[in-house]
C-alpha positions in Angstrom: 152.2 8.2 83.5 152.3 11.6 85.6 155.4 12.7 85.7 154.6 16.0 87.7 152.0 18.2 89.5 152.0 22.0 89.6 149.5 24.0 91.3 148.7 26.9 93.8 147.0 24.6 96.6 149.8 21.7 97.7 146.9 20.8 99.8 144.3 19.4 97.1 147.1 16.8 95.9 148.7 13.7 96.8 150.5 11.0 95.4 154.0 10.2 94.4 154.7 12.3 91.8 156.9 15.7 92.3 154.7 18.6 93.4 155.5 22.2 92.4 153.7 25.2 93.8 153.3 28.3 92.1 152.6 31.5 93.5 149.9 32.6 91.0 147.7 31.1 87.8 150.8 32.8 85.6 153.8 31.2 87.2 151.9 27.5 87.4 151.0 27.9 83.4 154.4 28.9 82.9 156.0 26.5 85.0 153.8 23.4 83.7 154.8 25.0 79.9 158.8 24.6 80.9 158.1 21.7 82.6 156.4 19.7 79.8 159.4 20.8 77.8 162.0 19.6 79.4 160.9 16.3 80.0 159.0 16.2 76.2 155.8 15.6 77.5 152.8 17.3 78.2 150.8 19.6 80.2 147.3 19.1 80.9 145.1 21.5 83.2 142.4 20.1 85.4 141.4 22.7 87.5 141.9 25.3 90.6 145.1 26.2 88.5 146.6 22.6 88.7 148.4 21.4 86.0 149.8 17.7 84.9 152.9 16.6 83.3 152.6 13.2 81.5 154.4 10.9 79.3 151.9 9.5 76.6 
C-alpha cells in the first residue's frame, strides 16, 4: 500500500495518496527518510527524485 509520494515535480503524479514536494533531490531524500520513519514503513525511489512510502 502507498502511503505517500514525495517528489520535485507535483505534476508527474496522481492518485490518492498524500503528495509532498521538495524543493531539491536533498530535502525529498530527507523528507521520504523521516517520512518512512514515522509511519514504520519504507521509502522506495523510482525516479526524477520521486520517492514512495509503503506499508509491506
Amino acid at each position: 500500500m502507498i502511503l505517500a509520494v514525495v517528489t520535485r515535480d507535483p505534476s508527474a503524479v496522481t492518485g490518492g495518496a498524500p503528495i509532498f514536494i521538495g524543493r531539491d533531490e536533498k530535502q525529498c531524500e530527507s523528507m521520504a527518510r523521516s517520512l518512512s520513519r514515522i509511519m514504520d514503513a519504507m521509502a522506495h525511489y523510482l525516479d526524477n527524485d520521486t520517492y514512495i512510502i509503503v506499508s509491506h
